[in-house]
C-alpha positions as CSV (number, residue, x, y, z in Angstrom):
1,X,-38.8,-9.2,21.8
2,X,-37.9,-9.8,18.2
3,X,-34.3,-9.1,17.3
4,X,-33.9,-7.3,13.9
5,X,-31.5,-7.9,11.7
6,X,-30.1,-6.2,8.3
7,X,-27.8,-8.5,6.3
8,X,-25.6,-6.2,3.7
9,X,-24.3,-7.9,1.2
10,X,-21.7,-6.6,-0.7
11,X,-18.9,-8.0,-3.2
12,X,-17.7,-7.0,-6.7
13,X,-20.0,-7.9,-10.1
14,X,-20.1,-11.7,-10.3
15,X,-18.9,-12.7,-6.9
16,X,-22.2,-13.7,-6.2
17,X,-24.0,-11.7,-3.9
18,X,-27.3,-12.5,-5.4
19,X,-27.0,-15.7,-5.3
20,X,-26.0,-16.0,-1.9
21,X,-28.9,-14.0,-0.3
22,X,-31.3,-16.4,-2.5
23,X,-29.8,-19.1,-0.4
24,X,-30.0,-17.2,3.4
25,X,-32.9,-15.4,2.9
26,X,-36.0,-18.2,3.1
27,X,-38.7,-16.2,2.8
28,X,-36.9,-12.8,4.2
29,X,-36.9,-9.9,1.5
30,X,-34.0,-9.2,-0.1
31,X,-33.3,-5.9,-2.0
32,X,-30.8,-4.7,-4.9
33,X,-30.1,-1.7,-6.7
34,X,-30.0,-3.8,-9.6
35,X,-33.7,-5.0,-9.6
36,X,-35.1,-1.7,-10.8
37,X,-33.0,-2.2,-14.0
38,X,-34.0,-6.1,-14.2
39,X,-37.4,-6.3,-16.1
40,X,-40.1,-8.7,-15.4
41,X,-38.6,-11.0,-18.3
42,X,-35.5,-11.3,-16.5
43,X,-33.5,-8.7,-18.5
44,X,-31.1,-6.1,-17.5
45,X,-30.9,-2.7,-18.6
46,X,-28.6,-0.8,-17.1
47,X,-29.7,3.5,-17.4
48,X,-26.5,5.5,-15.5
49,X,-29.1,8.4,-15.4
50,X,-31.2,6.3,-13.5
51,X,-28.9,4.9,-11.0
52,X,-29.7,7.7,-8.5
53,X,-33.8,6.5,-8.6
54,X,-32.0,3.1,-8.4
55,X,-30.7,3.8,-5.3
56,X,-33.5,6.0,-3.7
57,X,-36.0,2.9,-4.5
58,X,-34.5,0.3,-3.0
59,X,-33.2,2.7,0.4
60,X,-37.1,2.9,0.4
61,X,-38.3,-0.8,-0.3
62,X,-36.1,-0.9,2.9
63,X,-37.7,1.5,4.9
64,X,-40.7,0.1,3.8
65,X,-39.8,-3.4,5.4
66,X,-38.7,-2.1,8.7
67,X,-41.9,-0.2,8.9
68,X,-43.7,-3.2,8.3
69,X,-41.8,-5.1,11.2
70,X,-39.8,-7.4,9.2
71,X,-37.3,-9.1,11.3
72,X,-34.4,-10.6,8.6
73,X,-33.9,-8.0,5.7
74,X,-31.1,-8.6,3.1
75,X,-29.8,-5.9,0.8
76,X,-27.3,-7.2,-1.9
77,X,-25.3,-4.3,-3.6
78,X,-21.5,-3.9,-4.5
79,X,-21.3,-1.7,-1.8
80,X,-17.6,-0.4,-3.3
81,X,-17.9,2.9,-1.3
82,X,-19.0,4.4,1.7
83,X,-22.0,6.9,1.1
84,X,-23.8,3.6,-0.7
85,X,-24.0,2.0,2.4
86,X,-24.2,4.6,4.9
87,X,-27.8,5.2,4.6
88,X,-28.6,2.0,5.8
89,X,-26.8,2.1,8.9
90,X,-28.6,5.2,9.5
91,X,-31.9,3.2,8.3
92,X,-31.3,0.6,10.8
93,X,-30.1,2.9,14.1
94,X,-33.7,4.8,13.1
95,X,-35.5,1.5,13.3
96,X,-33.7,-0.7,15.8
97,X,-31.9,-3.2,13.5
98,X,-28.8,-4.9,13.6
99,X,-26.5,-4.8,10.6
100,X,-24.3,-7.6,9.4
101,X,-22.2,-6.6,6.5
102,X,-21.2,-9.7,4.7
103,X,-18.1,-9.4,2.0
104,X,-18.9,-12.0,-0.9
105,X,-15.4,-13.1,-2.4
106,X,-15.6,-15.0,-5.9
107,X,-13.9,-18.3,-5.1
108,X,-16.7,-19.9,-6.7
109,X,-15.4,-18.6,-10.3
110,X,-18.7,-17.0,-11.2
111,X,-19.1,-14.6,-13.3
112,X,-21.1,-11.1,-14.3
113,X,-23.7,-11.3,-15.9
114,X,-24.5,-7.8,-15.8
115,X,-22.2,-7.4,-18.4
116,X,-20.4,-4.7,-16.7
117,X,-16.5,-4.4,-18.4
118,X,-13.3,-6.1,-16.8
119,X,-12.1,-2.3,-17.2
120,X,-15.3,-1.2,-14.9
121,X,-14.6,-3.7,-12.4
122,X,-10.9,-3.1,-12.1
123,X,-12.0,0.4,-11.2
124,X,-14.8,-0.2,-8.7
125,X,-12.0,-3.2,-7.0
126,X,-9.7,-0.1,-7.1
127,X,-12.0,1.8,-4.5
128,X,-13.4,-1.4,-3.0
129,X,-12.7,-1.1,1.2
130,X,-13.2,-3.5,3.7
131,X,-13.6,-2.8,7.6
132,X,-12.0,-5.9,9.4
Protein backbone atom coordinates (compact mmCIF):
# COMPACT_ATOMS: atom_id res chain seq x y z
CA UNK A 1 0.00 0.00 0.00
CA UNK A 2 1.13 3.53 -0.91
CA UNK A 3 1.22 5.92 1.96
CA UNK A 4 -0.16 9.44 1.02
CA UNK A 5 1.11 12.32 2.07
CA UNK A 6 0.07 16.16 1.95
CA UNK A 7 2.95 18.58 2.74
CA UNK A 8 1.39 22.21 3.86
CA UNK A 9 3.56 24.74 3.60
CA UNK A 10 2.99 27.73 5.25
CA UNK A 11 5.08 30.95 6.41
CA UNK A 12 4.70 34.73 5.94
CA UNK A 13 5.46 36.55 2.26
CA UNK A 14 9.12 36.08 1.56
CA UNK A 15 10.00 33.41 4.03
CA UNK A 16 10.33 31.21 1.31
CA UNK A 17 7.81 28.72 1.03
CA UNK A 18 8.00 28.48 -2.59
CA UNK A 19 11.18 27.97 -2.74
CA UNK A 20 11.44 25.36 -0.36
CA UNK A 21 8.69 23.02 -1.96
CA UNK A 22 10.78 23.58 -5.40
CA UNK A 23 13.53 21.85 -3.44
CA UNK A 24 11.27 18.74 -1.71
CA UNK A 25 8.95 18.18 -4.21
CA UNK A 26 11.13 16.22 -7.19
CA UNK A 27 8.60 15.64 -9.48
CA UNK A 28 5.53 15.79 -6.82
CA UNK A 29 2.96 18.72 -7.60
CA UNK A 30 2.99 21.52 -5.66
CA UNK A 31 0.05 24.04 -5.49
CA UNK A 32 -0.30 27.86 -4.43
CA UNK A 33 -2.95 30.29 -4.24
CA UNK A 34 -0.57 32.56 -5.72
CA UNK A 35 -0.21 30.77 -9.13
CA UNK A 36 -3.50 31.80 -10.46
CA UNK A 37 -2.37 35.38 -10.16
CA UNK A 38 1.25 34.55 -11.62
CA UNK A 39 0.93 34.69 -15.54
CA UNK A 40 2.68 32.50 -17.96
CA UNK A 41 5.49 35.31 -18.26
CA UNK A 42 6.24 35.00 -14.71
CA UNK A 43 4.34 38.07 -13.52
CA UNK A 44 2.12 38.64 -10.61
CA UNK A 45 -1.03 40.30 -10.46
CA UNK A 46 -2.59 40.33 -7.50
CA UNK A 47 -6.95 40.86 -8.01
CA UNK A 48 -8.48 40.86 -4.08
CA UNK A 49 -11.77 40.20 -5.90
CA UNK A 50 -10.36 37.19 -7.17
CA UNK A 51 -8.74 35.70 -4.20
CA UNK A 52 -11.83 33.67 -3.39
CA UNK A 53 -11.46 31.79 -7.25
CA UNK A 54 -7.81 31.76 -5.98
CA UNK A 55 -8.55 29.69 -3.38
CA UNK A 56 -11.40 27.51 -4.78
CA UNK A 57 -8.80 26.58 -7.81
CA UNK A 58 -6.09 25.39 -6.17
CA UNK A 59 -8.46 23.43 -3.15
CA UNK A 60 -9.44 21.78 -6.60
CA UNK A 61 -6.06 21.28 -8.40
CA UNK A 62 -5.77 19.32 -5.06
CA UNK A 63 -8.64 17.29 -5.18
CA UNK A 64 -7.79 16.74 -8.55
CA UNK A 65 -4.35 15.06 -7.48
CA UNK A 66 -5.69 12.89 -4.87
CA UNK A 67 -8.19 11.63 -7.28
CA UNK A 68 -5.51 10.87 -9.59
CA UNK A 69 -3.59 8.77 -6.88
CA UNK A 70 -0.73 11.07 -6.32
CA UNK A 71 1.18 9.99 -3.43
CA UNK A 72 3.52 13.39 -2.29
CA UNK A 73 1.34 16.56 -2.80
CA UNK A 74 2.73 19.99 -1.59
CA UNK A 75 0.47 23.02 -1.16
CA UNK A 76 2.54 26.30 -0.36
CA UNK A 77 0.27 29.12 1.03
CA UNK A 78 0.74 31.69 4.05
CA UNK A 79 -1.62 29.72 5.79
CA UNK A 80 -2.07 32.84 8.51
CA UNK A 81 -5.49 31.53 9.60
CA UNK A 82 -7.47 28.62 10.24
CA UNK A 83 -10.39 28.36 7.64
CA UNK A 84 -7.44 28.58 4.76
CA UNK A 85 -6.16 25.46 5.81
CA UNK A 86 -8.97 23.58 7.07
CA UNK A 87 -10.28 22.40 3.89
CA UNK A 88 -7.38 20.51 3.28
CA UNK A 89 -7.38 18.51 6.26
CA UNK A 90 -10.89 17.75 5.39
CA UNK A 91 -9.47 17.08 1.62
CA UNK A 92 -7.07 14.67 2.94
CA UNK A 93 -9.33 12.66 5.81
CA UNK A 94 -11.86 12.32 2.44
CA UNK A 95 -8.96 10.75 0.53
CA UNK A 96 -6.68 8.95 2.92
CA UNK A 97 -3.65 11.32 3.21
CA UNK A 98 -1.39 12.27 5.68
CA UNK A 99 -0.81 16.00 6.41
CA UNK A 100 2.48 17.56 7.41
CA UNK A 101 2.18 21.16 8.06
CA UNK A 102 5.58 22.64 7.68
CA UNK A 103 6.13 26.38 9.23
CA UNK A 104 8.85 28.23 6.87
CA UNK A 105 10.71 30.82 9.16
CA UNK A 106 12.81 33.48 7.08
CA UNK A 107 16.36 32.96 8.55
CA UNK A 108 17.50 32.98 5.11
CA UNK A 109 16.84 36.86 4.78
CA UNK A 110 14.69 36.55 1.69
CA UNK A 111 12.47 38.70 0.71
CA UNK A 112 8.68 39.31 -0.97
CA UNK A 113 8.59 39.53 -4.03
CA UNK A 114 5.00 39.75 -4.27
CA UNK A 115 5.32 43.11 -3.33
CA UNK A 116 2.87 42.82 -0.67
CA UNK A 117 3.43 46.04 2.11
CA UNK A 118 5.62 45.75 5.42
CA UNK A 119 2.20 47.22 6.85
CA UNK A 120 0.28 43.99 5.20
CA UNK A 121 2.65 41.64 6.52
CA UNK A 122 2.71 43.09 10.09
CA UNK A 123 -1.02 42.37 9.98
CA UNK A 124 -1.18 38.93 8.57
CA UNK A 125 2.12 38.11 11.40
CA UNK A 126 -0.44 39.74 13.80
CA UNK A 127 -2.92 36.73 13.20
CA UNK A 128 -0.23 34.22 12.22
CA UNK A 129 -0.83 30.81 14.75
CA UNK A 130 1.23 27.99 15.17
CA UNK A 131 0.10 24.54 16.64
CA UNK A 132 3.28 23.04 18.45
Amino acid sequence: MNIRNLILVRGLPGSGKSTLTGVLSDDAPVYSVDSYFTTDDGTYDFRYAENHVAYSQCLNSVRNSMLSGETKIFVDNTFTMYWEIEPYFKLASEHGYRVFVVTVENYHGGTNIHGISDEQIEKMRAKYKVRL
